[in-house]
C-alpha angles and dihedrals in degrees: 000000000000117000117271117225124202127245104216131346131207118200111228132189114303099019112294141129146235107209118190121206138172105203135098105306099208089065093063117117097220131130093243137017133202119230124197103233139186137232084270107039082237100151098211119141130002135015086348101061091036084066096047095053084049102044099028139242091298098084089049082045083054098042091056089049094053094045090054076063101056125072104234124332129326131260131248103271103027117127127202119192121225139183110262099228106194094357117119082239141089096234148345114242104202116209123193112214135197113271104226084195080068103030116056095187116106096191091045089045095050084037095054090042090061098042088055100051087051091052080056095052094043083055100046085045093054092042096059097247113155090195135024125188109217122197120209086277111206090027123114120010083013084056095224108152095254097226083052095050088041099047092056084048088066093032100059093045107056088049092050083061090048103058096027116063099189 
């Protein structure tokens, strides 16, 4: 694996970084990564499956078992924590965004989006996870715009930083 290189950082409160990268985020050598999930933690298209054929069978294997647990489907925003298989991380923390091809809404989209990045962070937080690698959640199969989906990302971040101070 070759080093990745930002392409852009932003400092945050108590000396830490945003780092944005656009690369293959199941390469990244981080403590945790976002996945952008479905209702149904299926892990079918996209992000999702890419980091199934990367990490093996096992997180989908996770994911069925978490969903015999919960009573339907899960809301937009909810995060469930998996091992990472063969992925160079400690776990997979799977978000489920809001899906703007569902939600016209542009404001409880973005709304959602946050609140769901921040749901991320507060996990990350709990677990222990010095580092996460999110993806721009609710972008592609999901039709967010991706400079929409990318900017509260960073957003919500850097907020996050602001009012926590783990």
């Amino acid at each position: 694996d070759r080093h990745c290189e930002p392409l852009n950082h932003v400092l945050l409160p108590r000396s830490r970084k945003l780092l944005v990268f656009k690369e293959d985020l199941t390469k990244h050598h981080v403590d945790s990564i976002a996945n952008a999930a479905d209702k149904n933690l299926n892990n079918r298209g996209g992000l999702a499956e890419a980091i199934i054929r990367a990490g093996g069978k096992e997180i989908q294997d996770h994911c069925d078992r978490i969903m015999k647990d919960e009573p339907k489907v899960l809301m937009v925003g909810a995060v469930r924590v998996t091992g990472p298989g063969k992925l160079p991380c400690k776990a997979v923390i799977h978000a489920v965004g809001p899906n703007f091809h569902e939600i016209k809404d542009d404001k409880r989209s973005r709304d959602e989006l946050f609140e769901t990045v921040t749901n991320v962070l507060a996990m990350a937080s709990r677990c222990g996870f010095s580092s996460v690698a999110i993806p721009a959640i609710s972008s592609g199969i999901f039709g967010g715009p991706l400079d929409l989906c990318t900017k509260t990302v960073v957003r919500a971040t850097g907020l996050y930083f602001k009012r926590n101070k783990e």
